[in-house]
TORNUTOR-389871 format. One record per residue: residue number from 1; residue in three letters; chain; x, y, z of N, C-alpha, C in turn. Coordinates in nm, 2 decimals. Each point is the difference from the previous one (the first is absolute). Example, Ala and Ser with C-alpha at 12.3 -4.5 7.8 and 13.67 -1.06 7.14 Angstrom:
2
[1,'Ala','A',[1.32,-0.57,0.78],[-0.09,0.12,0.00],[0.09,0.12,0.00]];
[2,'Ser','A',[-0.04,0.11,-0.07],[0.09,0.11,0.00],[-0.08,0.11,0.08]];
//
This chain:
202
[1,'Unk','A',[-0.93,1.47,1.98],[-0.02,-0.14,0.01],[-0.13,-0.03,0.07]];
[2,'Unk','A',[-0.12,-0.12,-0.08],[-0.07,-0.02,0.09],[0.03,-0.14,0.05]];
[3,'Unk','A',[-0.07,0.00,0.11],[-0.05,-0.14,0.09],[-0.16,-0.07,0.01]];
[4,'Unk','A',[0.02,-0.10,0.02],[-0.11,-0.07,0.06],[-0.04,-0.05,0.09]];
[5,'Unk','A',[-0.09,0.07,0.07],[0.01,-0.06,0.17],[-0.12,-0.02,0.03]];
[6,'Unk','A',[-0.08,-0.08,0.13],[-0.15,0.00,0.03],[-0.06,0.11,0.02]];
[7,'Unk','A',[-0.11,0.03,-0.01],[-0.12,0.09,0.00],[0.02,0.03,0.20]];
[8,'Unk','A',[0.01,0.11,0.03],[-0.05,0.02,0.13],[-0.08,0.09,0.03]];
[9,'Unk','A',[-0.10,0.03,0.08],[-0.09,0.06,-0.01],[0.03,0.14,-0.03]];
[10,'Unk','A',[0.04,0.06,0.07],[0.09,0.18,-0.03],[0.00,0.02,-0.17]];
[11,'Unk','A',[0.02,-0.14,-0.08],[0.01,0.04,-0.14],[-0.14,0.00,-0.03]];
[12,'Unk','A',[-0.11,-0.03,0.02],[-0.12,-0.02,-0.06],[-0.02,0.13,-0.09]];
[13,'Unk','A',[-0.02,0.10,0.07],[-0.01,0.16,-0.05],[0.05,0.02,-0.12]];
[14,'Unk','A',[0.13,-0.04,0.00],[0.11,0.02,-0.08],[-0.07,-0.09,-0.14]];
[15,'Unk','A',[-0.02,-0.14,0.05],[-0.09,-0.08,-0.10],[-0.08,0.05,-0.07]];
[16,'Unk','A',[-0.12,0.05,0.07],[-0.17,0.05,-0.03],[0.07,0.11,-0.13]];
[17,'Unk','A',[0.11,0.08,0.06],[0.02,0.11,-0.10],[0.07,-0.05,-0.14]];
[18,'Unk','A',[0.05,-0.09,0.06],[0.08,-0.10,-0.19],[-0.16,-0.01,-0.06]];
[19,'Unk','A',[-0.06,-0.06,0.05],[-0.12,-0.07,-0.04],[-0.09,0.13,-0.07]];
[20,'Unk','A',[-0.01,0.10,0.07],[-0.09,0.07,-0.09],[0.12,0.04,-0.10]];
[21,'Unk','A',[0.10,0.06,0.05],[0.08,0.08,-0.16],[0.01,-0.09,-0.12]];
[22,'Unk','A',[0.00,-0.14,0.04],[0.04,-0.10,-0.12],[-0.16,-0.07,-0.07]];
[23,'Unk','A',[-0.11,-0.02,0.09],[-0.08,-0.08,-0.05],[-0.12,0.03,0.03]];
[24,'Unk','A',[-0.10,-0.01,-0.08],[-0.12,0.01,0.00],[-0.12,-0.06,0.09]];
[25,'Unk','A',[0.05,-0.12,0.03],[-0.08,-0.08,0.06],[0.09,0.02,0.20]];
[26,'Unk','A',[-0.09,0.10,0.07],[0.11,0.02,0.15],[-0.16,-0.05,0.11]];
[27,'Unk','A',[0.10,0.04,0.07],[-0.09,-0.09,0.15],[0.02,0.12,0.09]];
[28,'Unk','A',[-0.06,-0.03,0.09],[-0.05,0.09,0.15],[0.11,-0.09,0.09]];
[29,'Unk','A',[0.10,0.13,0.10],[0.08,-0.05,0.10],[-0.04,-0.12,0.08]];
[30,'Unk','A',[-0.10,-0.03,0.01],[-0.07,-0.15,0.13],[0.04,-0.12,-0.08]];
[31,'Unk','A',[0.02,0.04,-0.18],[0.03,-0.16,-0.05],[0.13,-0.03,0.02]];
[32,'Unk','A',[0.10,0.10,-0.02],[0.10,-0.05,0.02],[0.06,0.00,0.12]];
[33,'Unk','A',[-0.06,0.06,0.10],[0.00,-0.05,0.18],[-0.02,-0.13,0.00]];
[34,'Unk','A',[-0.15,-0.01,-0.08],[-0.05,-0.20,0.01],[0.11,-0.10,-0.07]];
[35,'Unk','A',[0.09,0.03,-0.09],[0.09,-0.03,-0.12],[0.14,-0.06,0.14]];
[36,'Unk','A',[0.02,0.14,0.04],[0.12,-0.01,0.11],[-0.06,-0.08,0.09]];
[37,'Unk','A',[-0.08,-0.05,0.07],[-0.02,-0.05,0.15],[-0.02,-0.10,-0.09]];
[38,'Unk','A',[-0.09,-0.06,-0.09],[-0.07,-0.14,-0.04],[0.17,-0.08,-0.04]];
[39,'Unk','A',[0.04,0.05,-0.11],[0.15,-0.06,-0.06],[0.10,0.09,0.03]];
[40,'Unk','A',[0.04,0.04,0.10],[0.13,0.06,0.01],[0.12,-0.03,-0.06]];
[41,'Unk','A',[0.04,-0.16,-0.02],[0.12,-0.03,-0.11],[-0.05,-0.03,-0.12]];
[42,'Unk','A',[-0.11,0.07,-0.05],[0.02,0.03,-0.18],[-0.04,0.08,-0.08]];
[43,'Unk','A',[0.05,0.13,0.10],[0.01,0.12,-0.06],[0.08,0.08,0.02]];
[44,'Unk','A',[0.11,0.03,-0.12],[0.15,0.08,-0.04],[-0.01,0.14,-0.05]];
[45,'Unk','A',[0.08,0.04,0.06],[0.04,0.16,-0.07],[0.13,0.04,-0.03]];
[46,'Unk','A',[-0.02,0.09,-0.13],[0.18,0.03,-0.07],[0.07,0.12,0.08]];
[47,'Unk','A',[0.03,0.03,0.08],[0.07,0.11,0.01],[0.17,0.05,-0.02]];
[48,'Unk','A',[-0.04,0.12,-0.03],[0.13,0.04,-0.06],[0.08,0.03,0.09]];
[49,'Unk','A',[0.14,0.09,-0.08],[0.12,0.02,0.14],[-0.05,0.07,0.12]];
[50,'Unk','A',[-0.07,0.13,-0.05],[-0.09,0.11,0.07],[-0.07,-0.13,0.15]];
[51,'Unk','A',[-0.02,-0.05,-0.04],[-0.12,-0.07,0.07],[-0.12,0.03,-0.04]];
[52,'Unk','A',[-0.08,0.04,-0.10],[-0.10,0.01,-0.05],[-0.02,-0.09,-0.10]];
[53,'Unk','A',[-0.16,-0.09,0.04],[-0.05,-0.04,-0.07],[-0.04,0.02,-0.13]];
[54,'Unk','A',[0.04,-0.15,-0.08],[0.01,0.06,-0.18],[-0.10,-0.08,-0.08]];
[55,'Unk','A',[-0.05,-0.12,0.08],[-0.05,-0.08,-0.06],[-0.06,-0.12,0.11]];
[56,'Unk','A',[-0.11,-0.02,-0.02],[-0.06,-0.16,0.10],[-0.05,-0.10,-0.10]];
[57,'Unk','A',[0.01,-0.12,0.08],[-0.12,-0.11,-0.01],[-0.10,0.01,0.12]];
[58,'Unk','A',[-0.13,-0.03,-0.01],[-0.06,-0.07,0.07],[-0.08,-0.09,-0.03]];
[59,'Unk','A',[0.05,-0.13,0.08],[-0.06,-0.17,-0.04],[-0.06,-0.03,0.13]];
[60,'Unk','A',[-0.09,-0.12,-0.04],[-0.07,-0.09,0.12],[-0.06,-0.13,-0.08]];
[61,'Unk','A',[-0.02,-0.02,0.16],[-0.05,-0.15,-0.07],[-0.17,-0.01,-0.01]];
[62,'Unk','A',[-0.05,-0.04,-0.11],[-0.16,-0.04,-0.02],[-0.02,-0.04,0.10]];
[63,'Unk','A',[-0.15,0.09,0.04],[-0.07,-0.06,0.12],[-0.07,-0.12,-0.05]];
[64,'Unk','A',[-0.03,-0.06,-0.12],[-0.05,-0.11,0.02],[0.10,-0.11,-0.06]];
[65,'Unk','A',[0.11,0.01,0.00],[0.09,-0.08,-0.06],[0.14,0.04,0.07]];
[66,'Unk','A',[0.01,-0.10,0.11],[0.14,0.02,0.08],[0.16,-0.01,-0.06]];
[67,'Unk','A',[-0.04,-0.07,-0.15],[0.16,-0.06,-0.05],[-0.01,0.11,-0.12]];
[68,'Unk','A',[-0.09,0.08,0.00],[0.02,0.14,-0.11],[0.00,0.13,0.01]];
[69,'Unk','A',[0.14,0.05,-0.02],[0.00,0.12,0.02],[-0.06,0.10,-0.07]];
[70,'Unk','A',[0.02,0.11,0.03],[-0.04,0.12,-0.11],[0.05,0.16,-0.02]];
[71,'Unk','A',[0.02,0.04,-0.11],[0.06,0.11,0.00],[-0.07,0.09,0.02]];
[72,'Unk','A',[0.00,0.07,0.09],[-0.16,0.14,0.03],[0.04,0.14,-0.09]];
[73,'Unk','A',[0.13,0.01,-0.01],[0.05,0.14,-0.04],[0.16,0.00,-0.02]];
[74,'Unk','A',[0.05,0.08,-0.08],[0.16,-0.03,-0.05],[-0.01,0.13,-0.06]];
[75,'Unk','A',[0.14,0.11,0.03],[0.00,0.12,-0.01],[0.10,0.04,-0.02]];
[76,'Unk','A',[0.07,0.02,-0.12],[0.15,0.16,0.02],[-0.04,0.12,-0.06]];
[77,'Unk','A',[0.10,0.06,0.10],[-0.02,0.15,-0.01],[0.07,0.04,-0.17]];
[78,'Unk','A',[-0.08,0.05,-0.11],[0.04,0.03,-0.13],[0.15,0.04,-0.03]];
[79,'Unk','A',[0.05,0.06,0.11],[0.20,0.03,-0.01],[0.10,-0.10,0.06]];
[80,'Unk','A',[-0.11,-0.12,0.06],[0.09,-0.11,-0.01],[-0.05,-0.13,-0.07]];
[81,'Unk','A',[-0.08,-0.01,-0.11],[0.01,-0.12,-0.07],[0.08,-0.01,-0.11]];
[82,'Unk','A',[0.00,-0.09,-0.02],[0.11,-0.06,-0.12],[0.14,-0.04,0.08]];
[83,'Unk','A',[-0.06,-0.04,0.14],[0.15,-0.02,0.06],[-0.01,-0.15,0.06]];
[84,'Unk','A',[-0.11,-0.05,-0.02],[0.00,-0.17,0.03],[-0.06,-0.02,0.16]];
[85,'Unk','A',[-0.05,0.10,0.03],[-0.05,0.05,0.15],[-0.14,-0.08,-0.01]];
[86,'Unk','A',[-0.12,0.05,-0.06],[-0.09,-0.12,-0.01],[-0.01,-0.17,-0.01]];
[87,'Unk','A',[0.11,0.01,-0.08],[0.03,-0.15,0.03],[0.04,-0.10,0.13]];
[88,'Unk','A',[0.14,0.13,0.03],[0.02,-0.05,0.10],[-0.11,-0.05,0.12]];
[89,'Unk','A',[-0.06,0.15,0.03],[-0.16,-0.03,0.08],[-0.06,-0.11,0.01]];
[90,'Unk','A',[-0.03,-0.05,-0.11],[-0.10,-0.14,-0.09],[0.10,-0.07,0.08]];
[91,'Unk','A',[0.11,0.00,-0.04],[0.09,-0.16,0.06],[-0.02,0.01,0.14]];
[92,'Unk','A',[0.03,0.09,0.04],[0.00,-0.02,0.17],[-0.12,0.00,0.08]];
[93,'Unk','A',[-0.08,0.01,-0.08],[-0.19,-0.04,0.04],[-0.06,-0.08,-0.01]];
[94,'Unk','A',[0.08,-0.14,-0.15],[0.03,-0.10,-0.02],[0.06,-0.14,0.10]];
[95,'Unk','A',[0.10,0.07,0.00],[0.09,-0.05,0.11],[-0.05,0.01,0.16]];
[96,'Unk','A',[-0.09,0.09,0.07],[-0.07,0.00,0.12],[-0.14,-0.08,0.00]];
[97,'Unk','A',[-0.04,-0.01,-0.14],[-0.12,-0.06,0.00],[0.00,-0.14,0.00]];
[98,'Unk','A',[0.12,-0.06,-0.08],[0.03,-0.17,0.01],[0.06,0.01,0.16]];
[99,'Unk','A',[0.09,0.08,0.04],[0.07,-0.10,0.11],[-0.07,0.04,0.11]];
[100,'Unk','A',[-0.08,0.08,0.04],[-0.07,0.06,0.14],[-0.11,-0.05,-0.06]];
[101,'Unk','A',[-0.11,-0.02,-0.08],[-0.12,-0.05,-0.02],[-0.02,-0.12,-0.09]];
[102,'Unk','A',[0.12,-0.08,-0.05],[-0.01,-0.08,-0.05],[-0.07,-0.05,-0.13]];
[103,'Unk','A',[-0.03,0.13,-0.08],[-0.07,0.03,-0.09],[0.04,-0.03,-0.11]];
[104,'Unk','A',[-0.13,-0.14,-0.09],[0.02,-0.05,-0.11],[0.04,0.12,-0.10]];
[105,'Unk','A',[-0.09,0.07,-0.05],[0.02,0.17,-0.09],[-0.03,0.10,0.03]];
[106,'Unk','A',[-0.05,0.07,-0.10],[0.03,0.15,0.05],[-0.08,0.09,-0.13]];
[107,'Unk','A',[-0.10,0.04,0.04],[-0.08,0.08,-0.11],[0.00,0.15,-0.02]];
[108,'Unk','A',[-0.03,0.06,-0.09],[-0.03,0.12,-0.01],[-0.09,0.07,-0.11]];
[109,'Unk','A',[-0.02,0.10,0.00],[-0.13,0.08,-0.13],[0.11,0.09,-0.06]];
[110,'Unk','A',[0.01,0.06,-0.11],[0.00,0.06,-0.09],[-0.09,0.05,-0.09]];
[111,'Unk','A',[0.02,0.13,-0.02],[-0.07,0.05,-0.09],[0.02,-0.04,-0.16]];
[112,'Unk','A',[-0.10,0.01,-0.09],[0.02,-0.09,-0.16],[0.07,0.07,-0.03]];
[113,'Unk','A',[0.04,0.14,0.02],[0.02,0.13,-0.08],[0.15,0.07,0.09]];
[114,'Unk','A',[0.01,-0.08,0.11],[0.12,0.05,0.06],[0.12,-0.15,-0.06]];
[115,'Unk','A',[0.08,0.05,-0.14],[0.08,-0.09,-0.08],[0.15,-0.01,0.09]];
[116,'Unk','A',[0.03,0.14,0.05],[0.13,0.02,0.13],[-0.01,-0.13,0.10]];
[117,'Unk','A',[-0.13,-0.01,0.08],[-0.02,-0.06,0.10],[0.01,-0.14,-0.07]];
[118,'Unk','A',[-0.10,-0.04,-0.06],[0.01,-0.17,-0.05],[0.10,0.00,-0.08]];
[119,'Unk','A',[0.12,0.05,-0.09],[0.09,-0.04,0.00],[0.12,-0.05,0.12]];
[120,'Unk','A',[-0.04,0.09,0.08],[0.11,-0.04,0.13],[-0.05,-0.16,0.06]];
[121,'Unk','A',[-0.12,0.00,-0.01],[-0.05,-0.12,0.11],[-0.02,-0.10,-0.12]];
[122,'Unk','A',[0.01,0.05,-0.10],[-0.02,-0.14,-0.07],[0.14,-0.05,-0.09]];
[123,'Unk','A',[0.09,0.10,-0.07],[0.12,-0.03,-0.03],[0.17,-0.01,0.08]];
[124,'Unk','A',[-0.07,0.05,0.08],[0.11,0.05,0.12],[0.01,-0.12,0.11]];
[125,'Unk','A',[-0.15,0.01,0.06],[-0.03,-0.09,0.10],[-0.05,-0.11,-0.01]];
[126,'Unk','A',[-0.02,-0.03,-0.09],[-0.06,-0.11,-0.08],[-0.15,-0.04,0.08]];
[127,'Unk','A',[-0.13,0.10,0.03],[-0.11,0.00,-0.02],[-0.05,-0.07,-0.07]];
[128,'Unk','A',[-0.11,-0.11,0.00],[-0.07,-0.02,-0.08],[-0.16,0.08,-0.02]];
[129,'Unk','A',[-0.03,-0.01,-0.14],[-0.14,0.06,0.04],[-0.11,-0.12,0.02]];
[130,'Unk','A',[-0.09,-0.01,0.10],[-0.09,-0.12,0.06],[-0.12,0.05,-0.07]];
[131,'Unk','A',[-0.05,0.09,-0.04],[-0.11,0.05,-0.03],[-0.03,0.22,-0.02]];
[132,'Unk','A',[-0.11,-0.02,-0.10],[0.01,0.15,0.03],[-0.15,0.01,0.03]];
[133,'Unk','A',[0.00,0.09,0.12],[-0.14,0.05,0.10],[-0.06,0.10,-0.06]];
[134,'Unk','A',[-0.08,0.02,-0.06],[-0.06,0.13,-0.09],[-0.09,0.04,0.15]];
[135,'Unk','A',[0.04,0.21,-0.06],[-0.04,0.09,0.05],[0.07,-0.02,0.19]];
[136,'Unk','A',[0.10,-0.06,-0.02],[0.07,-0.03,0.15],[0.01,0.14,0.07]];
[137,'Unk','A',[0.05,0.14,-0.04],[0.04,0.11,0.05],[-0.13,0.07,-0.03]];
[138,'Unk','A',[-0.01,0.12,0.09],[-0.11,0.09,0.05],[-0.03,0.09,-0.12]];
[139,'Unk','A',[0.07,0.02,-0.10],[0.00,0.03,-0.17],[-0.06,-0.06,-0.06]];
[140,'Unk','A',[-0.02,-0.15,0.05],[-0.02,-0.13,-0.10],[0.05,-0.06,-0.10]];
[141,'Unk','A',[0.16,0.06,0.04],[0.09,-0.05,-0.10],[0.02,-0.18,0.10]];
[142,'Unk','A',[0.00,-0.04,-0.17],[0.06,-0.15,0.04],[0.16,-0.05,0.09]];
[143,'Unk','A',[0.00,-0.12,0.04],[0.10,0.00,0.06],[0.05,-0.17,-0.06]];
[144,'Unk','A',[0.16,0.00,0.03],[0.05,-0.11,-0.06],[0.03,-0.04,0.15]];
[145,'Unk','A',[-0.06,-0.11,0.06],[0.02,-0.06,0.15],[0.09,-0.10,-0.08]];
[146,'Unk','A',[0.14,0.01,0.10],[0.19,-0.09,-0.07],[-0.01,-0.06,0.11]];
[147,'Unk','A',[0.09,-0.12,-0.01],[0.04,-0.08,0.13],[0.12,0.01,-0.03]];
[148,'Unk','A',[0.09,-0.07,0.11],[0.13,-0.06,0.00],[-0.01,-0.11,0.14]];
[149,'Unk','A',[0.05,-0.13,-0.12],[0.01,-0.12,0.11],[0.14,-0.01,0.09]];
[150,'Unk','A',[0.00,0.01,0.14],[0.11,0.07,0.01],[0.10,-0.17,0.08]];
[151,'Unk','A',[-0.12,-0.13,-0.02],[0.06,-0.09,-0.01],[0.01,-0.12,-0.12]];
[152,'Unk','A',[0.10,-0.04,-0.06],[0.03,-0.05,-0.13],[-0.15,-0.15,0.02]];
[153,'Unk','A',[0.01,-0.06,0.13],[-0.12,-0.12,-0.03],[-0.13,0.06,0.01]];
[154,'Unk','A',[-0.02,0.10,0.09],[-0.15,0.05,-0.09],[0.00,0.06,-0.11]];
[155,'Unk','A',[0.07,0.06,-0.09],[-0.01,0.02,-0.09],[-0.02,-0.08,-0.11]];
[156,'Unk','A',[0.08,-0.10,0.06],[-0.06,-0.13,-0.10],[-0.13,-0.08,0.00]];
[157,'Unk','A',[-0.04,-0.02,0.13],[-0.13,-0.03,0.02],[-0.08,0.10,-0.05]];
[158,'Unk','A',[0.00,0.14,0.01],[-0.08,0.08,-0.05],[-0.06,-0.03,-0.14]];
[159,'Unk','A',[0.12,-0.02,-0.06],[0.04,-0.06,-0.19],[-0.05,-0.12,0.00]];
[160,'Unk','A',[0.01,-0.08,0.08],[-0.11,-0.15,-0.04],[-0.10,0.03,0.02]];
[161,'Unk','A',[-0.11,0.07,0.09],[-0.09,0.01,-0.01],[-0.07,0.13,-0.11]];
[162,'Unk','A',[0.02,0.09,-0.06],[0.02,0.03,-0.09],[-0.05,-0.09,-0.13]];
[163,'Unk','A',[0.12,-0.02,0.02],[-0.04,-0.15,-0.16],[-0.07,-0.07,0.02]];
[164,'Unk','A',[0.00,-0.06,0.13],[-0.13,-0.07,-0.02],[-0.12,0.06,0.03]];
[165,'Unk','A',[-0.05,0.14,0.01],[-0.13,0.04,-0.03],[-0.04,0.00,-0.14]];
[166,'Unk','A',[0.11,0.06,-0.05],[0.05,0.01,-0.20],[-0.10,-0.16,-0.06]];
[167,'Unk','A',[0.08,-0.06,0.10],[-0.02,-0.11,-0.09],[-0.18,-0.06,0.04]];
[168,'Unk','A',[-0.02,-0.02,0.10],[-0.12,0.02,0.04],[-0.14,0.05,-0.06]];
[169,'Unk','A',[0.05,0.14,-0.04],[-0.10,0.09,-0.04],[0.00,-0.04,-0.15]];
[170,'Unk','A',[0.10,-0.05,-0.05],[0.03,0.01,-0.15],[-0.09,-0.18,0.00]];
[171,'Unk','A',[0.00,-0.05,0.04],[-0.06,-0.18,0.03],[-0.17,0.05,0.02]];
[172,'Unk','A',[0.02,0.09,0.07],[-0.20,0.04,0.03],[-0.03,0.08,-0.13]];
[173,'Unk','A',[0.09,0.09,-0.08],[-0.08,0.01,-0.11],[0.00,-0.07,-0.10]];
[174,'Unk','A',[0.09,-0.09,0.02],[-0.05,-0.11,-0.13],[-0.08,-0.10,0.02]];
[175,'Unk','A',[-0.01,0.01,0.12],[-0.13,-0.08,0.07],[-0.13,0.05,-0.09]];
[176,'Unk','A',[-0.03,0.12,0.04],[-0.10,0.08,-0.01],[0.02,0.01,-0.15]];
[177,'Unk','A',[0.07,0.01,-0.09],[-0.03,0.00,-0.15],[-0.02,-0.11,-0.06]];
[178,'Unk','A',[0.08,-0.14,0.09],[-0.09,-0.12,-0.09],[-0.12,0.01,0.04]];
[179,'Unk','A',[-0.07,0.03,0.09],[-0.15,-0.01,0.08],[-0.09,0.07,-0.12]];
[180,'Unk','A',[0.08,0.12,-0.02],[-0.04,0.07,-0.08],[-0.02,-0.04,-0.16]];
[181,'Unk','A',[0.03,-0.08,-0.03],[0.04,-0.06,-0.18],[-0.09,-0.13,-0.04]];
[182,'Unk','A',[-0.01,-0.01,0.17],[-0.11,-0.11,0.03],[-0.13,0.00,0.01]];
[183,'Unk','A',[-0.02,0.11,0.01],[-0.18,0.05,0.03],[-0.06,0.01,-0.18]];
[184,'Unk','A',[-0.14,-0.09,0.06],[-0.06,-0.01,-0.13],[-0.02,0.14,-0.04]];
[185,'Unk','A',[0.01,0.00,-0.15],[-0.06,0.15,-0.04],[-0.17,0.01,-0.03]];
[186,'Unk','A',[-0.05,0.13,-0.01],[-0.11,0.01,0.02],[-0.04,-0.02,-0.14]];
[187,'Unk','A',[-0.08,-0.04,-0.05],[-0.06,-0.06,-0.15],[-0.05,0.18,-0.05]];
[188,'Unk','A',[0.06,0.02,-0.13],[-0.10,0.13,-0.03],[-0.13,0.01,-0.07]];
[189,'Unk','A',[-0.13,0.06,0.06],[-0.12,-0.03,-0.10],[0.00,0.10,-0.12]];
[190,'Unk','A',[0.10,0.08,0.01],[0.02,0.10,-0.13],[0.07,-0.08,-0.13]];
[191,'Unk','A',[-0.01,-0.04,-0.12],[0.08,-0.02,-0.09],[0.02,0.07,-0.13]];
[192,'Unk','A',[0.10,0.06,-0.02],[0.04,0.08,-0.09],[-0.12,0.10,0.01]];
[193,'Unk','A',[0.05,0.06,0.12],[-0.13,0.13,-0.03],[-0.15,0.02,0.03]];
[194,'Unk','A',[-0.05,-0.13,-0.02],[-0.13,-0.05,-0.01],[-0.02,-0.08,0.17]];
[195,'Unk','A',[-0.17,0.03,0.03],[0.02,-0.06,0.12],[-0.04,-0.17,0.01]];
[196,'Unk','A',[0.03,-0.10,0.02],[-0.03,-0.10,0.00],[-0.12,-0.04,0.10]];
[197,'Unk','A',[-0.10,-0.08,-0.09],[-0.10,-0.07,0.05],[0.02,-0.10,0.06]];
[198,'Unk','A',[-0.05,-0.01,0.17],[0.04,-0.16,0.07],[-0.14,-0.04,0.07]];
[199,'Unk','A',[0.02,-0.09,-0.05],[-0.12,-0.07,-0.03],[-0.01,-0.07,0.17]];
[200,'Unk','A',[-0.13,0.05,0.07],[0.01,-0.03,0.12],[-0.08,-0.12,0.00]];
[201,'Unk','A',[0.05,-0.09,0.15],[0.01,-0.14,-0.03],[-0.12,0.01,0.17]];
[202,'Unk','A',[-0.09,-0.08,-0.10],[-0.13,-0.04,0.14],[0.07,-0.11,0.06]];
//
């Protein structure tokens, strides 16, 4: 059976080593020291009966955006997925990030080409995709940057403004095409081929 419990320092090690066996993209022990001391309640690890770690999140909040969190890294160990363990993680990183940081959502990257990962966070967790960042990873593979609004009225405000950029942008280019339908056209001195004589005026 696993569990879910907070990150405490003694597991870091145990983390760094999910992180390289599972994923490409790993970090140097000082980030996740800086990870543990900056947000200590929003970062979870799965451990099994053993007591060995099977699986982490680590989350924090945007240094330049206090009400958004982010997902830095999410990891199971290959003989324990397909057991609902990553999800779990996501919820309880979710759940630390609204009630200890008060945090409108909650972002993360994926890879275009990792279909495992963005199915979880997008059919599972209900991720949205906000945008895709080309050449985001050190490969220069693109990335699908997902949100999740983790409260129902910003999410709705999110959605009005939205449309109304839609609508906006869609009003400026019809702006710009009557303007356009409007401009005299230029007279041609060529006709049928032949160049036309214009008779210059003293």
């Amino acid at each position: 059976m696993v569990s879910i419990r907070p990150c405490q320092i003694g597991d870091l090690m145990s983390m760094q080593n999910a992180n390289l066996t599972c994923l490409p993209e790993n970090y140097q022990m000082k980030y996740y020291l800086y990870h543990f001391l900056t947000w200590p309640q929003t970062s979870f690890v799965a451990e099994d009966d053993k007591g060995n770690v099977v699986g982490y999140v680590l989350a924090k909040i945007d240094e330049n955006d206090p009400k958004r969190g982010h997902i830095t890294s999410l990891a199971v160990l290959r003989s324990q997925r397909k057991l609902g363990i990553a999800t779990k993680l996501m919820k309880q990183a979710e759940v630390a990030l609204l009630e200890v940081f008060d945090a409108d959502c909650v972002s993360l990257h994926v890879r275009k080409s990792n279909r495992a990962a963005f199915s979880l966070y997008h059919e599972v967790l209900k991720f949205k995709i906000d945008e895709i960042e080309k050449e985001y990873y050190g490969d220069k593979e693109d990335a699908y940057s997902m949100v999740l609004y983790l409260k129902p009225e910003v999410e709705e405000e999110k959605e009005r403004e939205k449309q109304l950029e839609k609508i906006n942008k869609a009003a400026k280019e019809s702006i710009e095409a009557a303007k356009r339908s409007n401009e005299p056209q230029p007279v041609s001195n060529v006709i049928h081929g032949k160049k036309k004589n214009v008779k210059k005026i003293e």
